[in-house]
C-alpha positions in Angstrom: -31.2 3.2 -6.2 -31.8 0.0 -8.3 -35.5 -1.0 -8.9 -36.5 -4.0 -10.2 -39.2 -3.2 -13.2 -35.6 -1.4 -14.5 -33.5 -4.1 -13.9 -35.5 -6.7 -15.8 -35.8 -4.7 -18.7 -32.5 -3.1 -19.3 -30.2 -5.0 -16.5 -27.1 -3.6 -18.3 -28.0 0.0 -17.9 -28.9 -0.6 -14.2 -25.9 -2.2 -13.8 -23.5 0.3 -14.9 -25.7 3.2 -13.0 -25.1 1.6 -9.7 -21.7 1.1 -10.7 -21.3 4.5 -12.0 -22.6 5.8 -7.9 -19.8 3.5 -6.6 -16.8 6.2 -5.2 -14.3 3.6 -3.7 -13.7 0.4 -3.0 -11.9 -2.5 -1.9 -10.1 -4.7 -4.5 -7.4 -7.9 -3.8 -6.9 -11.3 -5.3 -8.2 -14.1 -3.9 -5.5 -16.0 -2.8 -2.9 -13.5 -2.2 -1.1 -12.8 1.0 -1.0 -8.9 0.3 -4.1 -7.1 2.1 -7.0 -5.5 0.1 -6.1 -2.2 -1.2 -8.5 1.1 -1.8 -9.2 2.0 -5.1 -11.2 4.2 -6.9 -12.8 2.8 -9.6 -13.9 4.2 -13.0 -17.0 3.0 -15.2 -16.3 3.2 -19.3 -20.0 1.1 -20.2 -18.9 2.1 -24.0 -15.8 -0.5 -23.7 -17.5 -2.8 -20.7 -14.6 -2.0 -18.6 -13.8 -0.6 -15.0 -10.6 1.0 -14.5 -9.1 1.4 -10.8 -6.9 4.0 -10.1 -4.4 3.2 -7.0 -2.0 5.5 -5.3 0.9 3.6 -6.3 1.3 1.4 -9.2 1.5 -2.3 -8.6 1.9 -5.0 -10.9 -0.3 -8.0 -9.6 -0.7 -10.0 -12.5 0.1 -9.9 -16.1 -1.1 -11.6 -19.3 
């Protein structure tokens, strides 16, 4: 659990430590007419990223 002392001296640490509890969650695009879709997200703090892995692959936008 966060606590504040720790959040407002090293927010980025808390940050990914809550993130890093987080099992599974919900993930869309706003916007979208497809439904929110279960994923299971993974925290890599050394690259600032979160990867979600989904049961099928799915292209929802590209770069």
């Amino acid at each position: 659990m966060a606590s504040f002392s720790e959040a407002r001296e090293t927010p980025v640490e808390q940050l990914w430590e809550e993130i890093d509890d987080i099992h599974a969650g919900m993930l869309g695009l706003e916007g979208s007419h497809m439904h929110m879709q279960p994923m299971a997200p993974f925290a890599d703090p050394k690259t600032n990223t979160i990867w979600f892995f989904t049961k099928r692959i799915r292209i929802w936008c590209r770069r």
